[in-house]
PASEBA-1860 file (N, C-alpha, C; in nm, 3 decimals):
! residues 198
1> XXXXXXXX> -4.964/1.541/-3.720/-4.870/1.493/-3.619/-4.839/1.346/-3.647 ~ -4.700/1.345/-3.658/-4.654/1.181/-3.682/-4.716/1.103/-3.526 ~ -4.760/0.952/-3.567/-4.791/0.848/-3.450/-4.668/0.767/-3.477 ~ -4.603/0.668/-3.372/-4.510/0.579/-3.355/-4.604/0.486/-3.322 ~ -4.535/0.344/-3.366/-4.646/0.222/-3.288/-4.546/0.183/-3.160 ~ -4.393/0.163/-3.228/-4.287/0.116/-3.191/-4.170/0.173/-3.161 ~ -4.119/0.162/-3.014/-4.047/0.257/-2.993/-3.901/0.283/-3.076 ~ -3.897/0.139/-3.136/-3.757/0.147/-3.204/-3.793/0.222/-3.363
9> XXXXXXXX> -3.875/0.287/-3.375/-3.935/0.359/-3.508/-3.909/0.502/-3.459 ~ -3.908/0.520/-3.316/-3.917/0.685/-3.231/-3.784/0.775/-3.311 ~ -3.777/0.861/-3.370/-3.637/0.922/-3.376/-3.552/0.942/-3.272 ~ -3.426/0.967/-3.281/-3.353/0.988/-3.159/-3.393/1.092/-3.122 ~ -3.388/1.233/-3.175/-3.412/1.290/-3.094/-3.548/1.379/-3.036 ~ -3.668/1.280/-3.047/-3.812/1.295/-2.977/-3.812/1.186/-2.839 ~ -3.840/1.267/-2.712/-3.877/1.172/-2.624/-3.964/1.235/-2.539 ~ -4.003/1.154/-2.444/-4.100/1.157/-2.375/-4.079/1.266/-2.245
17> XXXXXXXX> -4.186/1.351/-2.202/-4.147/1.402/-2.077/-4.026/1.306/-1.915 ~ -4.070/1.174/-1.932/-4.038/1.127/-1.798/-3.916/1.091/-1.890 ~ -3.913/1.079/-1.985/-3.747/1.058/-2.082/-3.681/1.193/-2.072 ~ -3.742/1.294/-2.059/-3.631/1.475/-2.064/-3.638/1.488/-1.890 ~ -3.729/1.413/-1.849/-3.692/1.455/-1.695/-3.588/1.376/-1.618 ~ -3.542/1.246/-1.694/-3.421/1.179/-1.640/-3.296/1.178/-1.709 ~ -3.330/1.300/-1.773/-3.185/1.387/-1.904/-3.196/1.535/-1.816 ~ -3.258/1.575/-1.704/-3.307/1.661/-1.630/-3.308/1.794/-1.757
25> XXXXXXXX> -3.407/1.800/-1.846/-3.450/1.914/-1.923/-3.613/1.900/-1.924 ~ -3.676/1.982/-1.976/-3.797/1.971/-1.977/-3.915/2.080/-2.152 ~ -3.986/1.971/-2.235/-3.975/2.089/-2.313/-4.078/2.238/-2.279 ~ -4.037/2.338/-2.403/-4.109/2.449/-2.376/-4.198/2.480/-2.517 ~ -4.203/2.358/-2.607/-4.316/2.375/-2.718/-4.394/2.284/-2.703 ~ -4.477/2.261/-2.829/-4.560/2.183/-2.760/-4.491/2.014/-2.877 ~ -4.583/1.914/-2.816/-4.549/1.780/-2.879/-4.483/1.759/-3.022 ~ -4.425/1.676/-3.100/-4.414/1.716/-3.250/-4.424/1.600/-3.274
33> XXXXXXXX> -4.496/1.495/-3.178/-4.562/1.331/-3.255/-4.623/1.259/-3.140 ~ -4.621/1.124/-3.160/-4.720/1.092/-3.063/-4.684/0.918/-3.020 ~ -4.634/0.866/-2.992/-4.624/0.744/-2.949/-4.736/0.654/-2.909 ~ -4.757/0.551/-3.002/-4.937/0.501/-2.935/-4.883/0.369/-2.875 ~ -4.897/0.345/-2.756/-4.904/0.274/-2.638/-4.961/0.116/-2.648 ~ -4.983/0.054/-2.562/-5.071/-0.063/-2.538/-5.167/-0.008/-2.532 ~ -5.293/-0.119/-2.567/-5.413/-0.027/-2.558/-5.497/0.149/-2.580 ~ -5.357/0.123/-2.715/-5.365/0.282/-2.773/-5.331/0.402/-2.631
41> XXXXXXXX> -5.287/0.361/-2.553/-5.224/0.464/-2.461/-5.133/0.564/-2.537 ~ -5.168/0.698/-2.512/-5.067/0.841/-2.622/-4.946/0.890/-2.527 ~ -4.880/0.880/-2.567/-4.739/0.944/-2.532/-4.639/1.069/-2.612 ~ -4.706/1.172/-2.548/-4.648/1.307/-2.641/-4.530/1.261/-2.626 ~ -4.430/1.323/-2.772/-4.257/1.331/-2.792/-4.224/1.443/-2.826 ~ -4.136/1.496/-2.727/-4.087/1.635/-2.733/-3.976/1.599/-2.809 ~ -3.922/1.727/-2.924/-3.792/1.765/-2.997/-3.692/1.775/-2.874 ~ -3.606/1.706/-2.828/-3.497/1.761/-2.737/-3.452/1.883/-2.792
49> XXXXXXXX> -3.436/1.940/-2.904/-3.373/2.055/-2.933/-3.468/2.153/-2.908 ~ -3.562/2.129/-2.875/-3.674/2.243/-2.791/-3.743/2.202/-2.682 ~ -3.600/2.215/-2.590/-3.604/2.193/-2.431/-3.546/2.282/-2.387 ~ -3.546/2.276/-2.236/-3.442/2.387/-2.159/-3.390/2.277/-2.104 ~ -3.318/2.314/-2.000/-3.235/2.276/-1.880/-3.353/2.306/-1.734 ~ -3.352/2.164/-1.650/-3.402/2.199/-1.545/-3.331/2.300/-1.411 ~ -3.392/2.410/-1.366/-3.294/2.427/-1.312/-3.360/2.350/-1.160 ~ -3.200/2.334/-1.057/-3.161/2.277/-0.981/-3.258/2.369/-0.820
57> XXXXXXXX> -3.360/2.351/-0.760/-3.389/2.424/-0.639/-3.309/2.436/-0.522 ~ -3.247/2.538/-0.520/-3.205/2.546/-0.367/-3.255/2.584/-0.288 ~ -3.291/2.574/-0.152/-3.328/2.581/-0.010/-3.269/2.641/0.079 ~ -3.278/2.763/0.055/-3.151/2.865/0.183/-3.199/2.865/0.274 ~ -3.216/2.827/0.410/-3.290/2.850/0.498/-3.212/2.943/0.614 ~ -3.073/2.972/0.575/-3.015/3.024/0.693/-3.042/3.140/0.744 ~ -3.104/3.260/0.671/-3.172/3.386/0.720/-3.273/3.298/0.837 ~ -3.383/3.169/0.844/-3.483/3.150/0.913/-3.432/3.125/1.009
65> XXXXXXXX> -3.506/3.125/1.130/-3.468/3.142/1.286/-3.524/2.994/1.334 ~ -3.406/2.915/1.384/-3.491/2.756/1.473/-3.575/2.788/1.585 ~ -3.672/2.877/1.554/-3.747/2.937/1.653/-3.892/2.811/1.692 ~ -3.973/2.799/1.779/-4.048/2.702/1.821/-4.157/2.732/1.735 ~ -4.199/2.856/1.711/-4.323/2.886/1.583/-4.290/2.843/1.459 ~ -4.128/2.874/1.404/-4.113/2.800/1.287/-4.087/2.704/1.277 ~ -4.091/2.591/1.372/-4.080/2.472/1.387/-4.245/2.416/1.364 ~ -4.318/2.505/1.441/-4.444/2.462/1.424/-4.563/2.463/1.308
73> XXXXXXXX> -4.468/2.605/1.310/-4.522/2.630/1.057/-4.498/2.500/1.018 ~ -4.371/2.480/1.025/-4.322/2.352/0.920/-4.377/2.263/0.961 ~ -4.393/2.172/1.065/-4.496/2.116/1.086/-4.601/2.068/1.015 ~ -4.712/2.199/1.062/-4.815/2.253/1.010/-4.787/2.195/0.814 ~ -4.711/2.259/0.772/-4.666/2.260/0.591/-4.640/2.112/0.582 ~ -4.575/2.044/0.634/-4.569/1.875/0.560/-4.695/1.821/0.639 ~ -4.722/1.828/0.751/-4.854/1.719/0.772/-4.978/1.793/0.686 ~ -5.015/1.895/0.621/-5.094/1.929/0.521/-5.075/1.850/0.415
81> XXXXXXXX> -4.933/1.842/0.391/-4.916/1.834/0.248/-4.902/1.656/0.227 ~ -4.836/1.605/0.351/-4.861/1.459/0.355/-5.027/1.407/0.314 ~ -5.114/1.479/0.404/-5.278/1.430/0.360/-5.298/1.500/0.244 ~ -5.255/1.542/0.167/-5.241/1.580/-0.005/-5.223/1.421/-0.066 ~ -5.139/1.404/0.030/-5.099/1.289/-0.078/-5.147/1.164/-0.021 ~ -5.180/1.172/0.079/-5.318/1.063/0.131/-5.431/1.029/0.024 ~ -5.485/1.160/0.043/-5.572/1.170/-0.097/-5.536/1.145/-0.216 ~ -5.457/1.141/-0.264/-5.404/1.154/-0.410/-5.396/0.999/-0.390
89> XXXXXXXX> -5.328/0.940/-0.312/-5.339/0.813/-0.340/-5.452/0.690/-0.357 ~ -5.550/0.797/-0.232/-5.720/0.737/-0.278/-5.739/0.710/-0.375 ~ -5.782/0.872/-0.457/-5.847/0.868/-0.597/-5.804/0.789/-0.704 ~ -5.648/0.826/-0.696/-5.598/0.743/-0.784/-5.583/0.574/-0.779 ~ -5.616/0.527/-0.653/-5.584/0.400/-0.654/-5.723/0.396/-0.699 ~ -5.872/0.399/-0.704/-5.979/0.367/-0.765/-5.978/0.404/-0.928 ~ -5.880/0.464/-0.947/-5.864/0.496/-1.134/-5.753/0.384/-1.178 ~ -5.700/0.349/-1.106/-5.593/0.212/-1.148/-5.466/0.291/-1.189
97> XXXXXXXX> -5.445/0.420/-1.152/-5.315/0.477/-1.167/-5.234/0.450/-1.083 ~ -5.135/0.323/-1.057/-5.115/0.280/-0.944/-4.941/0.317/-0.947 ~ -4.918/0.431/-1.042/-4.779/0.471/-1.027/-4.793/0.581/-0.897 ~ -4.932/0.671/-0.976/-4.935/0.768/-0.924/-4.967/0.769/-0.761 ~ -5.003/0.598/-0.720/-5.076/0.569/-0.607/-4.911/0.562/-0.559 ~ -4.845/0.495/-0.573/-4.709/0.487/-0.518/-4.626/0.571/-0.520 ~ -4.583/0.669/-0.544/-4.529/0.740/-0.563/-4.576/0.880/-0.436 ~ -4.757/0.853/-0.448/-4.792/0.928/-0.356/-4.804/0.908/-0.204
105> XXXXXXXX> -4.786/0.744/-0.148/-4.741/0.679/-0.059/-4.656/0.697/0.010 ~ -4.533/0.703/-0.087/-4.384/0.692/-0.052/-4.351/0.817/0.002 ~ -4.432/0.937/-0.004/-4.442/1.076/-0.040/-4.473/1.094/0.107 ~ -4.604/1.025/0.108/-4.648/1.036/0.239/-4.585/0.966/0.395 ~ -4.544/0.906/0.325/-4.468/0.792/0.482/-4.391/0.843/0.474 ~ -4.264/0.930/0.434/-4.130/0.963/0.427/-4.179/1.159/0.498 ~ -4.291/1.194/0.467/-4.360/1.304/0.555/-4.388/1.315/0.678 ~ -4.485/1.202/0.664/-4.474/1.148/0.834/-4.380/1.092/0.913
113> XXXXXXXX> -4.296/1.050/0.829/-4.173/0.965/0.925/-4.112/1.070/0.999 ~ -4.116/1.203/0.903/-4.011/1.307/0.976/-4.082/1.396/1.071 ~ -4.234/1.449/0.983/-4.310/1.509/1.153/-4.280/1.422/1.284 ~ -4.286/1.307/1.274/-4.301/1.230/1.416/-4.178/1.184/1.455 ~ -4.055/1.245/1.403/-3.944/1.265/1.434/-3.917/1.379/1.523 ~ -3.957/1.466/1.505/-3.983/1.589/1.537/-4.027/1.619/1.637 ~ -4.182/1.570/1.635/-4.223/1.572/1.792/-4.185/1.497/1.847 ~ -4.133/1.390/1.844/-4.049/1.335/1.983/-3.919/1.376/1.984
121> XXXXXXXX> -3.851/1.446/1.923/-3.745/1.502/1.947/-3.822/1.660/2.068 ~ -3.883/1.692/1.978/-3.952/1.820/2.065/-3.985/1.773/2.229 ~ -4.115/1.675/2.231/-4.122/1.617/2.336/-4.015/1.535/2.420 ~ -3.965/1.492/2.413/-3.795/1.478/2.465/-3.748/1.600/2.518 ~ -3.712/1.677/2.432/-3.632/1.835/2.489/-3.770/1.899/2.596 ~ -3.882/1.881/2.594/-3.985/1.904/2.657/-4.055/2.078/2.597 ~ -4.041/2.070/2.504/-4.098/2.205/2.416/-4.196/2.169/2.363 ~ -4.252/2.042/2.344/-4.407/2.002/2.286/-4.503/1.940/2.441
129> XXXXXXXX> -4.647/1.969/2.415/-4.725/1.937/2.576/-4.770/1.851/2.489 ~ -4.829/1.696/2.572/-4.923/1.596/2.542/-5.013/1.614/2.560 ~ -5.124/1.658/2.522/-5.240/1.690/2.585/-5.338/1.589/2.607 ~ -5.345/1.454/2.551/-5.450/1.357/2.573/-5.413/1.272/2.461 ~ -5.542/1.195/2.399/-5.536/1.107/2.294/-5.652/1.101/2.219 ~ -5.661/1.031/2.115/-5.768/1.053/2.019/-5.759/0.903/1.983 ~ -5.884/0.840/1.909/-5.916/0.736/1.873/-5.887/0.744/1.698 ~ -5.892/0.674/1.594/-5.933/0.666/1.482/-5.914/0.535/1.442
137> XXXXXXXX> -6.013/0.502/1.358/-6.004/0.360/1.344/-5.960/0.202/1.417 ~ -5.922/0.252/1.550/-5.921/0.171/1.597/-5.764/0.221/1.688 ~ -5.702/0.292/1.619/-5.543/0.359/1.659/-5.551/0.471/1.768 ~ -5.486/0.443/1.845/-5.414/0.605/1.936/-5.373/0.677/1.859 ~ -5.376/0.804/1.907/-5.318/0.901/1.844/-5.255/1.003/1.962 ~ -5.199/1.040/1.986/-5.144/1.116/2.096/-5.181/1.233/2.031 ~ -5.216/1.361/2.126/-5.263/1.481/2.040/-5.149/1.541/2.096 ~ -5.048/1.606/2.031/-4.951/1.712/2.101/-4.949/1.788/2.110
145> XXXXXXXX> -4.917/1.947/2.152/-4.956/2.073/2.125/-4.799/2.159/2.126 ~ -4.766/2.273/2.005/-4.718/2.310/1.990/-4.722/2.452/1.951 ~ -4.733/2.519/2.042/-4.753/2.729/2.042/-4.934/2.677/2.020 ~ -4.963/2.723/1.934/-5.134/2.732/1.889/-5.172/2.559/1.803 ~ -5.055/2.513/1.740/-5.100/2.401/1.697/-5.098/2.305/1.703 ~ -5.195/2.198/1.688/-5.207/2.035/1.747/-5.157/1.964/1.644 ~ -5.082/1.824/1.695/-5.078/1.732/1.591/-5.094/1.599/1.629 ~ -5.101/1.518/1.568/-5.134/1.385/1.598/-5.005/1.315/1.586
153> XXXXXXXX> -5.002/1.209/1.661/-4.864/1.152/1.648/-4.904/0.984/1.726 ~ -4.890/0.875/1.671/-4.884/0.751/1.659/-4.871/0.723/1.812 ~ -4.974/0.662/1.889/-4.897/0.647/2.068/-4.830/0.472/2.034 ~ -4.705/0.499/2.108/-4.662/0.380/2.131/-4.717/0.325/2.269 ~ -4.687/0.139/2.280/-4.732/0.042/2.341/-4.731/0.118/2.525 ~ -4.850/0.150/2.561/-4.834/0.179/2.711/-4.864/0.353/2.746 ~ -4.773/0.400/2.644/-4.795/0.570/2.632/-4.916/0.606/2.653 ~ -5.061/0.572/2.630/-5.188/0.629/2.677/-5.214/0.589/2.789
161> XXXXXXXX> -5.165/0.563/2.898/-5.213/0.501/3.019/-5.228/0.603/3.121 ~ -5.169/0.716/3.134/-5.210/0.817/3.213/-5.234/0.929/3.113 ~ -5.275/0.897/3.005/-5.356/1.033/2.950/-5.476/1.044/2.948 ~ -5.589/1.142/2.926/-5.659/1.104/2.875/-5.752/1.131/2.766 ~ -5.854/1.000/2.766/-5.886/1.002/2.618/-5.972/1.118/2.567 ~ -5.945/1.206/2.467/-6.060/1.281/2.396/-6.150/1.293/2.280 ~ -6.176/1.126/2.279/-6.284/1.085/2.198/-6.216/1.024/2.055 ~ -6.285/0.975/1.980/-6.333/0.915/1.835/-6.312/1.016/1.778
169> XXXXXXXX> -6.231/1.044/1.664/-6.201/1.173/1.562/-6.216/1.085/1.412 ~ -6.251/1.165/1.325/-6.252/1.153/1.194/-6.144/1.206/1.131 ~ -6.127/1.153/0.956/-6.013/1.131/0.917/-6.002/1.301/0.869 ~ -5.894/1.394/0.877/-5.894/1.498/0.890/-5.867/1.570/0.781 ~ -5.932/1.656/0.731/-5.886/1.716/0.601/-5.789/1.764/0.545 ~ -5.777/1.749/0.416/-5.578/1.858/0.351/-5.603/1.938/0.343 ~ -5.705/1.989/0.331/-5.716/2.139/0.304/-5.675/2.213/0.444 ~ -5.612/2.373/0.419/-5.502/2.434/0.524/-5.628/2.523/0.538
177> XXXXXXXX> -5.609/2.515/0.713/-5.711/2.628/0.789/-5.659/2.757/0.818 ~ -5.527/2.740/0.822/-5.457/2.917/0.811/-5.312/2.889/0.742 ~ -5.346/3.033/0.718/-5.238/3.113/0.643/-5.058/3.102/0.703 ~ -4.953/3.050/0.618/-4.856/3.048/0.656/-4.748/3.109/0.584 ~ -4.649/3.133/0.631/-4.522/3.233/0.560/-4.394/3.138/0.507 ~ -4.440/3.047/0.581/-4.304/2.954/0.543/-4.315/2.908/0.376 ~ -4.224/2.818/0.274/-4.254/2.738/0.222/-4.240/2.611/0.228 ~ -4.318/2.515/0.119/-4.283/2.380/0.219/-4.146/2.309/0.176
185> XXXXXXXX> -4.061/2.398/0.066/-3.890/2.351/0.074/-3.855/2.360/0.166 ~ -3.878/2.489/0.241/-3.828/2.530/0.404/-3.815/2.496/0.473 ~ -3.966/2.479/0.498/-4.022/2.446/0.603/-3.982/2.216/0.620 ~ -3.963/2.160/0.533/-3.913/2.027/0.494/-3.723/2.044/0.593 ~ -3.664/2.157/0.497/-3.525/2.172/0.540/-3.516/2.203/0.684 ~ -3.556/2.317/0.703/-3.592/2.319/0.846/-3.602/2.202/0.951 ~ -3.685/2.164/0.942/-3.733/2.035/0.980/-3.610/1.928/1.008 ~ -3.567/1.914/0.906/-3.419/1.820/0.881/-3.355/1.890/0.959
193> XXXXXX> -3.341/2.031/0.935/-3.212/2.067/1.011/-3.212/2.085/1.113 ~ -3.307/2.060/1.287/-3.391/2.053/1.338/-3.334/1.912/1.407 ~ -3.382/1.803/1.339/-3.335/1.680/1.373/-3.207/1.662/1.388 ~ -3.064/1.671/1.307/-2.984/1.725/1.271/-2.892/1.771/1.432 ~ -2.964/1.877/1.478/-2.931/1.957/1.603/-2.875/1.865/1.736 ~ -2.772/1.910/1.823/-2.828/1.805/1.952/-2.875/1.923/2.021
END
């Protein structure tokens, strides 16, 4: 396998995965050289002529019903998948992968921004119950309840004053305690389309 030191030595047409993913193709053999990095960092180079085309995901959601359970799946599917990427940003920020730390951030706040869009849109229309509050680290948490499932949601300045409190909670796991039908393209679109609504 050929090594490159220098990228201006690379042939035109070998590049890098995050190089075929912003040409949106991706390859389907394996490497045919190797790009050596700073600090000898390796960078497989794919043949562009043995790539595909990415294809494009669409999100049909219009068969699904804006029903209050599938509101509450979806839910359920990004605040899982947000503490996915809670975690991901842990580990990786102690490995010094600090793309992968950002990337998994941005992932996560733009998750949460929209669950807690949601329930106060819900709570507003009055289809979500408050049931009390929770402590963590020092933060409110409003616990909300929706058909069978709870979520946490940020209390603003004053909002806990006639609730009440149900203790000190720990930081809560990604891993999913039940089984769901939705997916989380869907269940994401949904969501949007949801907000979206008057």
């Amino acid at each position: 396998m050929e090594n490159y030191r220098k990228w201006e030595d690379v042939p035109e047409n070998l590049k890098t995965k995050t190089q075929l993913k912003a040409l949106k193709r991706k390859p389907v053999g394996e490497p045919k050289a190797m790009k050596i990095g700073y600090r000898g960092k390796k960078y497989p180079l794919y043949d562009i002529n043995e790539t595909q085309v990415v294809k494009q995901r669409q999100t049909d959601i219009s068969k699904l019903e804006m029903t209050i359970h599938n509101i509450a799946e979806s839910l359920y599917i990004i605040n899982k998948s947000a503490k996915k990427s809670r975690d991901t940003k842990k580990i990786n920020y102690f490995d010094r992968n600090y793309g992968v730390v950002n990337r998994a951030k941005t992932r996560q706040l733009k998750l949460y921004a929209l669950k807690d869009a949601v329930l106060r849109k819900l709570l507003d229309e009055n289809k979500a119950e408050m049931i009390g509050y929770h402590t963590q680290n020092g933060k409110k948490l409003l616990l909300i309840q929706l058909e069978d499932y709870t979520f946490h949601l940020p209390a603003e300045q004053g909002q806990t004053k006639c609730l009440k409190h149900l203790g000190e909670i720990a930081i809560i796991p990604a891993a999913a305690t039940r089984k769901v039908t939705l997916k989380y393209n869907e269940a994401v679109k949904l969501l949007e389309t949801f907000l979206q609504k008057d």
